[in-house]
N, C-alpha and C positions, 0 to 999 in steps of 0.2 A: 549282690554277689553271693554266692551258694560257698557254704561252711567248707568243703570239696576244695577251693581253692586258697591260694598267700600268693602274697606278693612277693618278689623279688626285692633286692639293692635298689633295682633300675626300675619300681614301680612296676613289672610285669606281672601280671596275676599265672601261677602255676597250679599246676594240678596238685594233689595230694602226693607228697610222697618225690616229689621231683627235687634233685639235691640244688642249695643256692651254692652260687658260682662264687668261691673269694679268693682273692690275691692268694691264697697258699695251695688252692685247687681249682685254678682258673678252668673256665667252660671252652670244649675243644669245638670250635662252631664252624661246620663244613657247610661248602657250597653246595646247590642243586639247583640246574638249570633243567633237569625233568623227573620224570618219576622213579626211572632207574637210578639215576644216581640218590637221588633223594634216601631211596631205601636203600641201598649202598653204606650211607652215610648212617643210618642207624645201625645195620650191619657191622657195621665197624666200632661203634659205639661212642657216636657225639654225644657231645651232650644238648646239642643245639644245630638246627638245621638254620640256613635263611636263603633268602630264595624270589622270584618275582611273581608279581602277577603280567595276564596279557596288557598291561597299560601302567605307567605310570612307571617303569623299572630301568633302572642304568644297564643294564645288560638284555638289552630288545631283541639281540641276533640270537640269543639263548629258545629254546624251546617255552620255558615256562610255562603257566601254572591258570586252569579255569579255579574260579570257585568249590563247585561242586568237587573234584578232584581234590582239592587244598584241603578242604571241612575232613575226606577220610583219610589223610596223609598225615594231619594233627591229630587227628584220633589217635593216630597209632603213635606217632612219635610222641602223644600223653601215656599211652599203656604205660610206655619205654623211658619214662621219666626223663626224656629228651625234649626239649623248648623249640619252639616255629618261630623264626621273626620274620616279615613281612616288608621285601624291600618297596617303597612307594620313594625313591630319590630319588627323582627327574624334578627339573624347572614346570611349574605348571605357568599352561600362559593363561593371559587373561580372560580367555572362553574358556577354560577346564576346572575355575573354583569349583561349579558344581555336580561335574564328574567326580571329583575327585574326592567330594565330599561324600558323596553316593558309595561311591567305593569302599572307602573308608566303612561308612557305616555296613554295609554289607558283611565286611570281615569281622567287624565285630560283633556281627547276630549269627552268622551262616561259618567262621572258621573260627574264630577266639585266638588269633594266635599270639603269642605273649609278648610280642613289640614290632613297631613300625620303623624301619631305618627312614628316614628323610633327608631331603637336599635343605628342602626349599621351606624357610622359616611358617610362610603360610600354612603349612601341614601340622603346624603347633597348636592353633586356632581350629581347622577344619574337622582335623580326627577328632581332637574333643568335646566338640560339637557334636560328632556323628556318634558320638557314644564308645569310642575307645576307650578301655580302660587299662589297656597294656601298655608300655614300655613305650614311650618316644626316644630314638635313636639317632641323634646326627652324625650324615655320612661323613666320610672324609671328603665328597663332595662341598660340605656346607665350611669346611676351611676352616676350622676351629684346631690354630695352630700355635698360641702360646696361651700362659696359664689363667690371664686376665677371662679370657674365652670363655673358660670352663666354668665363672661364675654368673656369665653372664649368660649362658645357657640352662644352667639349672634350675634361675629366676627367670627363665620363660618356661619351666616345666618338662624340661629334658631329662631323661632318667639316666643316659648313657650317651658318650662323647667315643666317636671311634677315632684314633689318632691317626695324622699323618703317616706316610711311610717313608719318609725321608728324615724320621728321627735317629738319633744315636739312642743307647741306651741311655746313657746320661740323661738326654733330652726328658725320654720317656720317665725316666723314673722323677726328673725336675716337675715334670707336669702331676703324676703322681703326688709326689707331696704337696703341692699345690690345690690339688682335686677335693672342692669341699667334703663337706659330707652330702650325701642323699643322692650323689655323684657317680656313674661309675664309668671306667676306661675298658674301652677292645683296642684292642693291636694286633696290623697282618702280622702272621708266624711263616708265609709263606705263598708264592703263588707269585701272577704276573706283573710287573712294574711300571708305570707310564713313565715317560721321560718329563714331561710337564707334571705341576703340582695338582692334587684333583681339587675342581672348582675352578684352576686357571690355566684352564685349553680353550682354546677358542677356535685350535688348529683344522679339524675338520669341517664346524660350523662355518667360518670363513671361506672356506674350499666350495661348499653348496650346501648348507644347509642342515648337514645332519651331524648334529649336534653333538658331544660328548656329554654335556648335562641332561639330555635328555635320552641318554642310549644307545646313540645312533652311531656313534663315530665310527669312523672308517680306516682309522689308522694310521694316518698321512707319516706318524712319528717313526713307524717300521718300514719305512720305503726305502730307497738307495739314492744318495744324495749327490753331489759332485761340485767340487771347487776347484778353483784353479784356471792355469792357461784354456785351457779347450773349452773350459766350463762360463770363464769371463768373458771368451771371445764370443761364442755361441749368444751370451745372452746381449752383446754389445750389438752382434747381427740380427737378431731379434727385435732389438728398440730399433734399429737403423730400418727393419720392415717394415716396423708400426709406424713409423713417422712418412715413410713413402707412400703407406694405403692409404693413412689422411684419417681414416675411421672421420669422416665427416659428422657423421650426427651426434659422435662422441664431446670429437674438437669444439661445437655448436656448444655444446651444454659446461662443457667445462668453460669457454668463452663466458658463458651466461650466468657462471654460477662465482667467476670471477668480480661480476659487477657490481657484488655488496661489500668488495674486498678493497677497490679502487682500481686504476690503470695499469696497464703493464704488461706483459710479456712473460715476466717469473715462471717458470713452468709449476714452485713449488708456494703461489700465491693462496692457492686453498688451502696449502698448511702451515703456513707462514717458513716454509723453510727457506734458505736464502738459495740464490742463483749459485749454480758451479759448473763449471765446464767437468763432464765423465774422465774420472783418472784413466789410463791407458789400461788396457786388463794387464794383468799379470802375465811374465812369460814362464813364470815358473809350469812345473810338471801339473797337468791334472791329475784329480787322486776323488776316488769316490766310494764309496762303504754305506751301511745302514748305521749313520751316524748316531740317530735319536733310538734305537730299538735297542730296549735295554731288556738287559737277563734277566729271569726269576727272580725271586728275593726266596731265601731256604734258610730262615734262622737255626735248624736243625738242633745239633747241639748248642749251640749260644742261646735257646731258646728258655733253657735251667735259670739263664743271668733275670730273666721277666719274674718269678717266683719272690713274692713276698712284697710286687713295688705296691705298695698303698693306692686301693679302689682297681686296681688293674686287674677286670674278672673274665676277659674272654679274649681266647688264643683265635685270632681269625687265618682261614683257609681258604684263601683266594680262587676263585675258577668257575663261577656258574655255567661257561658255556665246555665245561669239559666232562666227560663219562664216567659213569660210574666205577669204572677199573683205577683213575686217578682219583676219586674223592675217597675211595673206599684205602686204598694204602697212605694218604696222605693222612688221614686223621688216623691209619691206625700208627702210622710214626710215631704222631705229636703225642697219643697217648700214651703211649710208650716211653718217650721222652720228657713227658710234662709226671707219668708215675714213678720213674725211675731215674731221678735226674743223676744219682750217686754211680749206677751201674754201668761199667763200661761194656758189659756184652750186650745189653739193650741197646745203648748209643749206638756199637757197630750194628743189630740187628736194626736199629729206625733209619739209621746212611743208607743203608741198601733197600731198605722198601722205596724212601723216597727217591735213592736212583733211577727205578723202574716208574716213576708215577707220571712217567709221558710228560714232563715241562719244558721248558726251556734251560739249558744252561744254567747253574746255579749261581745267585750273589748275597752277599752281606750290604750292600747298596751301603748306606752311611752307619750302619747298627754299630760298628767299632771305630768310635771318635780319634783314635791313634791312628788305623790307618784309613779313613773315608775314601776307601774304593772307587773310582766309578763302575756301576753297574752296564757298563759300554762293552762291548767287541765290535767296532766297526766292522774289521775284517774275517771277522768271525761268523759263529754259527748263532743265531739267536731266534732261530724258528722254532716254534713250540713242536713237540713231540721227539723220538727216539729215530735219532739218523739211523734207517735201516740198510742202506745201502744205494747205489748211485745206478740210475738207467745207462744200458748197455744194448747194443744191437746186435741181434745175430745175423750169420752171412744172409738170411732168407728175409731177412727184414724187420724181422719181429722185435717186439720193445719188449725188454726183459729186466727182471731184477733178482739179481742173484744177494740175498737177505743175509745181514751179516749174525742175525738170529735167526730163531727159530720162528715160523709163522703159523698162526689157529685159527681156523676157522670161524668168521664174522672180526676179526681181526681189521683195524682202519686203517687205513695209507692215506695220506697224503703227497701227490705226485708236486714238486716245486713247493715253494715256501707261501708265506698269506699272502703279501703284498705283491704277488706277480700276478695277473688278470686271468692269468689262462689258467692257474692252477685248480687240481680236481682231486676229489677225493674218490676211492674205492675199496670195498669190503673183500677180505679175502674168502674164497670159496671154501679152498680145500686146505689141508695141514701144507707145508713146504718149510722144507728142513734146511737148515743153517747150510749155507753156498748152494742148494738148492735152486730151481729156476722156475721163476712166474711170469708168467706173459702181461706184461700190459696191458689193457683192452681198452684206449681211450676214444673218445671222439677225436676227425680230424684233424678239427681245431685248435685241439688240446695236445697232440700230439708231442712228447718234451725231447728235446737236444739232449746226444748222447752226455754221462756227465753229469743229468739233473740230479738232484739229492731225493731220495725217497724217506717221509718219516711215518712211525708209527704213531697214529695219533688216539689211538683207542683198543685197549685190548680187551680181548673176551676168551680168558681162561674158564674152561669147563667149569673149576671148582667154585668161581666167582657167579657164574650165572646161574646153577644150583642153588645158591644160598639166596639170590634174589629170585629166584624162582618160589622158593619157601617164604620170603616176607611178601612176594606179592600175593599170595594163597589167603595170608592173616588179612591183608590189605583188602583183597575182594570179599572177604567177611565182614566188613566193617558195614554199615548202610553209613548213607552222604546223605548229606545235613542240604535242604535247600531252604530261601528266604525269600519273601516276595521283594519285588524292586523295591527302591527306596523312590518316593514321590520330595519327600519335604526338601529343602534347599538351604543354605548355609545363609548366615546372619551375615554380613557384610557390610566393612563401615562405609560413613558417608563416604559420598566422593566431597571435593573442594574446587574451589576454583582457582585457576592458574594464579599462582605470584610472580608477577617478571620482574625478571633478576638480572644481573650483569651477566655478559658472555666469560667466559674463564677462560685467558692463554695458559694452558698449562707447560711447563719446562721443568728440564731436571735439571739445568745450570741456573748459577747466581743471576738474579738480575743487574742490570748495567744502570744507571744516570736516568734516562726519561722514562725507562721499561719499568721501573716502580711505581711510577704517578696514575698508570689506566687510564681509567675515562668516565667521561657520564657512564659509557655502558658497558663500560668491561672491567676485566680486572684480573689480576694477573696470579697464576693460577703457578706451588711452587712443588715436586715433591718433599716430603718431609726426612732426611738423611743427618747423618751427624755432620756433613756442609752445612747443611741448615747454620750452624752455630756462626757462618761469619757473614749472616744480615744484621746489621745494625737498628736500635731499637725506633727510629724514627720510621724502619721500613716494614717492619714486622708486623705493627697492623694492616698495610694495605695489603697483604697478600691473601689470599687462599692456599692453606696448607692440605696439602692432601698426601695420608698414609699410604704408604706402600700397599698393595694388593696380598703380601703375602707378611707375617712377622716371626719371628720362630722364637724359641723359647731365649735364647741368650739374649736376645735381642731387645726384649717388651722393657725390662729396665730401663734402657737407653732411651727408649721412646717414650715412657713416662719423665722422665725427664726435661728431653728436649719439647714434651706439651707440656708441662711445669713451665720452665723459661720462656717459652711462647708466651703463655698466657701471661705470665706476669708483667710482658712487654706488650702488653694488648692487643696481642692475637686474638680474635674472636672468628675467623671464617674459617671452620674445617671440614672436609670432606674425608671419612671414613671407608674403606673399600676392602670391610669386611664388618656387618653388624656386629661383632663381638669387639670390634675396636673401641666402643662407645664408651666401655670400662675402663679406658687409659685415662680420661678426661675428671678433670674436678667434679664434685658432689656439685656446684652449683654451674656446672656445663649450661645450665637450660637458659643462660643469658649469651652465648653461640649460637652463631649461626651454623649449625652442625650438619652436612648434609650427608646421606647413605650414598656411596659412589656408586659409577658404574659396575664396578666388580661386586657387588655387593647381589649383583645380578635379580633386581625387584622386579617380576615380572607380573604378578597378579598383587587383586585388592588385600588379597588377606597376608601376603605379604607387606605390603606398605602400609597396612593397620598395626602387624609388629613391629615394626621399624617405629611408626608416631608413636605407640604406647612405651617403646627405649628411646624416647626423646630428641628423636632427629625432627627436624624441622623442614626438610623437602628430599627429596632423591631422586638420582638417577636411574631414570629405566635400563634394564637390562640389554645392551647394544644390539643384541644378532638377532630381537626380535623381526619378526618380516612388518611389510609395511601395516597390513591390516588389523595388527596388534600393538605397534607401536600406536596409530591411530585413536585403539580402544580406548587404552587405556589410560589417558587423562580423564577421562570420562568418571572411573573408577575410583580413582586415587583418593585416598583420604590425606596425602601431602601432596603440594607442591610439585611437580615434577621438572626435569631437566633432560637433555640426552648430549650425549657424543655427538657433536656435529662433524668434526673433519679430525685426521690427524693419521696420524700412525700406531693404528691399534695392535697391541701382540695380540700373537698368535696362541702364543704358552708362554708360561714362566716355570722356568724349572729350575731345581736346587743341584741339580746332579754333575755340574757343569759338560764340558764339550772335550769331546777328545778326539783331532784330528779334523776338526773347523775352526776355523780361524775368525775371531770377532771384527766385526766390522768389515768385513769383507762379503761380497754376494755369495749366494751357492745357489744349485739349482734343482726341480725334483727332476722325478725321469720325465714328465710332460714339460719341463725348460720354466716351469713356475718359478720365480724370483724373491729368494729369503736373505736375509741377514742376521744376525744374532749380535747382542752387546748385554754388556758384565754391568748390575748394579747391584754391586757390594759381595752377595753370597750368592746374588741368583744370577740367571741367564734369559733375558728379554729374548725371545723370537721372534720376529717381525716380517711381514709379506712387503713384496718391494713396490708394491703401490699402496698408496693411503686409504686410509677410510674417508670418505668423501657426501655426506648428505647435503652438501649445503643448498645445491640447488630443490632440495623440500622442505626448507626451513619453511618457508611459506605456509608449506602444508601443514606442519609441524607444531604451527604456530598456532595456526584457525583451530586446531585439535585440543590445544591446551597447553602445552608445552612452554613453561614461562623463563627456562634458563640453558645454555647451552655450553658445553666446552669442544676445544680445540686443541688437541694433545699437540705437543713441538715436540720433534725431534729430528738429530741432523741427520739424514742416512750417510751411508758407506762413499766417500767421492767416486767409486767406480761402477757405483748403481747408476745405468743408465734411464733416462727418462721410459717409463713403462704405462703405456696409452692404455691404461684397464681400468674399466670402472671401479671403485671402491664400495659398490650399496649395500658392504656384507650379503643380509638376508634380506633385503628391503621389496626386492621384486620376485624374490623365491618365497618359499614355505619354510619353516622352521620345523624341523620332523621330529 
């Protein structure tokens, strides 16, 4: 490396002259989903852009980023003592180690940009291989949510942990002190919310395929939901349809896949739930709203309270798929904010840029542990952009919007909200002055009911496109950097051969009398809660413990404890469902049968090569792969593998909880798809009202490599009626 560059806190090599980001002058690091906003963002004066490539990125619907364009983009945000980091966070599956590896290396011959965000553990191993020498970034993807996490990230070679967004500050600043050294923490300051935890949606992959960890999501969580009389009955008519068409070849295969189960009738035989007759619907009122579509998060002024937490060195700015008009006043708020934390006319001057920055509705989500908000308006507004005003007809027919502001020329509307099908976007022509009148011009199709909401989703004031008119000038001055392909191919550990293992009943109730004994081939599978505490110690070794999917900071205490107690009562079989759980476990763990869960989401070799080198002993593949992946990859494995065979997989887990659905109760989408939700502890389980269902490819499953299987229990809602729909997640679809 040329005398020209230093590293970073976070291991990033910078330019000469590029200021380091610390806890008392955190880095102000905006999004950019294309090139406008990108220079936008230095415009305004980040300190730090991040951004995608066409492959490999959590934000795929974004316009994003060639090579060749990236190499003159870093140039300049180097002049500008501004840092590039390079999102590569998607799941890679097990055909893409060596894409991914290729890539990797290409960025860091042909862009150099000073760190790599990741989901997926494997990109620990690959970049480094490929000759990265910037900054490895795990996403809040990669679920690194209480403090044990953060060392056990930095002893795989992590320079920087972005945190959850459903921390308090408390939270944040607990993790902070906790954060080794060599350590460094990003926190969103702002931008849009999911309702599930990131790393644990499954909501859209489940629906067809297009996945949240890979980019692709669709959004299911900001749709319009419905519970209740109309809503129960509907879907009771519905089972009562499915069960008169017979779905034959269905009926066949569920018959057939009963028959390693024993005899019977059960309808709920492939997930061990018991027989019940459907409780009557409710005759209460139906009631529906966009339940799970949560506000902005706008830490705004609370944002002063981040200043000084220990290793906390970047203010992150949520949004790559939005324009340069919002990334360009959103950061110049924060800087604003983050230079003048003392000054109250700053304060009022950053409120008001960011009322104009086109988001959604603003929230504090859980940031203020006194009162943890929920981030919810059912019946509210929570579509992103600036409600301009409502479609209106004139006598002669014409679709009109008379604009509750003022409108400029290239100006963006959005006619209806995202999650409606038919909703369209269009550029305004001409200037149109506040109660002014603009004609609508849509296709027929698209045509919207008197009433609809009109927003503004992207403005283009003169003065703004001027100023990127001037950076793209510098921009086109720069020459682009190109690299020949990359040929060579990443190191990959051995594969192994299948270990067969007992099948796992997994429950979140105490076991009863004979349900603790198992069997030759099973064994009974428990999750790990502070219930936990009243198994008795003659039953404690036959189980399989397995941690919660998500753990939050208050919490890790407790759960080191109750794996203390465990083990001392000769617990030895645990499943972890999050690789950074591994650091709750004793120094001498490696006499455990320790396994990576399914959440822990292992979907290629170079993944379950970090997993074997942190001392797990076998793991669960990543559920929603499709069939011709699940297939591969025993092949690959350097552990042991296992999968999900039946059960009741969530959807999302979210910390946010629910307001205005009722637990344990069904609800419906607008296509009559069938959910329920239930409360464990602090979080919110989401669940689809049919199971996950592989068992009739155990067979397959098996000839492939696959030597251990589980079976999630759980009891659904008694007024879920029987729902005749296959459960193959991704099995006969593609994973996108």
């Amino acid at each position: 490396m040329s005398d020209s560059t230093r590293h970073s806190a976070s291991g990033a090599p910078q330019s000469a002259g590029v200021t380091t980001a610390t806890p008392q002058r955190p880095e102000i690091l905006a999004p950019a989903g294309d090139a406008p906003s990108f220079l936008a963002a230095l415009a305004a004066g980040a300190d730090a852009v991040y951004l995608g490539l066409k492959h490999f990125s959590a934000r795929m619907q974004a316009e994003n980023f060639g090579l060749t364009e990236l190499s003159r983009l870093t140039d300049l945000a180097h002049a500008e003592n501004a840092r590039v980091y390079v999102a590569m966070n998607t799941l890679i599956k097990p055909s893409e180690t060596a894409a991914a590896y290729r890539l990797a290396a290409r960025l860091a011959r042909q862009v150099r940009p000073d760190g790599l965000i990741i989901q997926d553990p494997g990109m620990l191993d690959l970049a480094r291989q490929a000759g990265f020498e910037g900054g490895l970034f795990l996403s809040t993807l990669a679920n690194l949510t209480h403090p044990e996490a953060l060392r056990q990230a930095l002893a795989l070679g992590a320079g920087r942990v972005i945190l959850p967004r459903e921390l308090s500050i408390d939270e944040i600043r607990r993790m902070g002190e906790a954060c080794p050294q060599g350590l460094d923490l990003e926190c969103f300051v702002h931008g849009a919310l999911c309702y599930c935890v990131s790393g644990r949606c499954y909501w859209s992959s489940y629906m067809g395929g297009k996945s949240g960890l890979r980019g692709r999501c669709v959004q299911p969580c900001r749709r319009v939901y419905r519970q209740g009389g109309a809503a129960a009955l509907a879907l009771a008519r519905h089972a009562e349809k499915e069960e008169r068409d017979g779905r034959g070849e269905l009926l066949a295969a569920a018959e057939r896949s009963r028959g390693d189960r024993g005899k019977g009738g059960d309808r709920f035989a492939r997930t061990g739930e018991p027989r019940r007759a459907p409780r009557p619907p409710s005759r209460g009122r139906e009631h529906s709203g966009r339940y799970f579509s949560c506000l902005d998060l706008s830490l705004d002024v609370l944002a002063k309270t981040l200043l000084d937490i220990p290793h906390l060195v970047s203010w992150k700015i949520e949004g790559r798929k939005k324009g340069p008009h919002y990334v360009y006043h959103a950061v110049t708020a924060y800087r604003m904010l983050r230079d003048n934390p003392g000054d109250s006319k700053a304060r009022r001057t950053a409120e008001e840029i960011l009322q104009m920055a086109l988001g959604r509705p603003p929230s504090r989500a859980r940031f203020l542990p006194q009162k943890n908000t929920l981030p919810l308006a059912p019946d509210g507004q929570t579509s992103s952009g600036l409600l301009a005003g409502k479609v209106r007809a004139d006598p002669d027919g014409r679709i009109l919007l008379k604009p509750h502001f003022e409108l400029l020329p290239q100006d963006l509307l959005r006619v209806g909200v995202e999650d409606e099908r038919w909703h369209a976007t269009l550029p305004v022509t001409r200037r149109i002055p506040k109660a002014g009148s603009l004609t609508l011009r849509l296709p027929r199709h698209k045509t919207p009911r008197t009433g609809t909401p009109v927003f503004l989703i992207d403005r283009r004031e003169p003065e703004l496109m001027l100023l990127l008119k001037d950076w793209q000038a510098r921009l086109d001055a720069l020459p682009a950097r190109r690299s020949r392909a990359v040929e060579s191919a990443p190191r990959l550990p051995v594969a192994v051969r299948a270990r067969p293992g007992p099948d796992i009943f997994l429950r979140s109730s105490l076991p009863q009398g004979r349900e603790t004994r198992g069997g030759r081939n099973q064994i009974m599978g428990l999750w790990l809660s502070p219930r936990s505490a009243g198994i008795s110690r003659t039953v404690t070794p036959r189980i399989s413990w397995w941690l919660p999917p998500v753990i939050w900071p208050d919490e890790e205490e407790n759960f080191q404890r109750l794996i203390t107690r465990l083990w001392r009562d000769g617990a030895r079989h645990f499943v972890c469902n999050a690789p950074w759980q591994r650091g709750l476990f004793p120094a001498d763990a490696g006499a455990a049968d320790l396994l990576a869960g399914p959440f822990c989401n292992a979907a290629n070799a170079a993944a379950l090569g970090v997993l074997a080198r942190m001392g797990f002993v076998g793991a669960f593949a990543a559920p929603e792969l499709s069939r011709e992946d699940l297939l591969a990859l025993p092949g690959q494995s350097p552990l042991p593998l296992g999968l999900v065979l039946d059960g009741f997989w969530p959807v999302g887990i979210s910390r946010f909880g629910l307001l205005g659905i009722k637990t344990d109760e069904p609800f419906l989408s607008p296509k009559g798809e069938a959910f329920w939700a239930r409360q464990y502890g602090g979080n919110i389980w989401i669940y689809p009202g049919w199971p996950l269902d592989l068992s009739a490819k155990r067979q397959e499953l098996t000839a492939a490599g696959y030597g251990f299987f589980a079976h999630m229990r759980e009891n659904p809602p008694a007024a879920l009626p029987e729902l005749r729909r296959q459960g193959l997640f991704n099995w006969e679809g593609a994973l996108l």
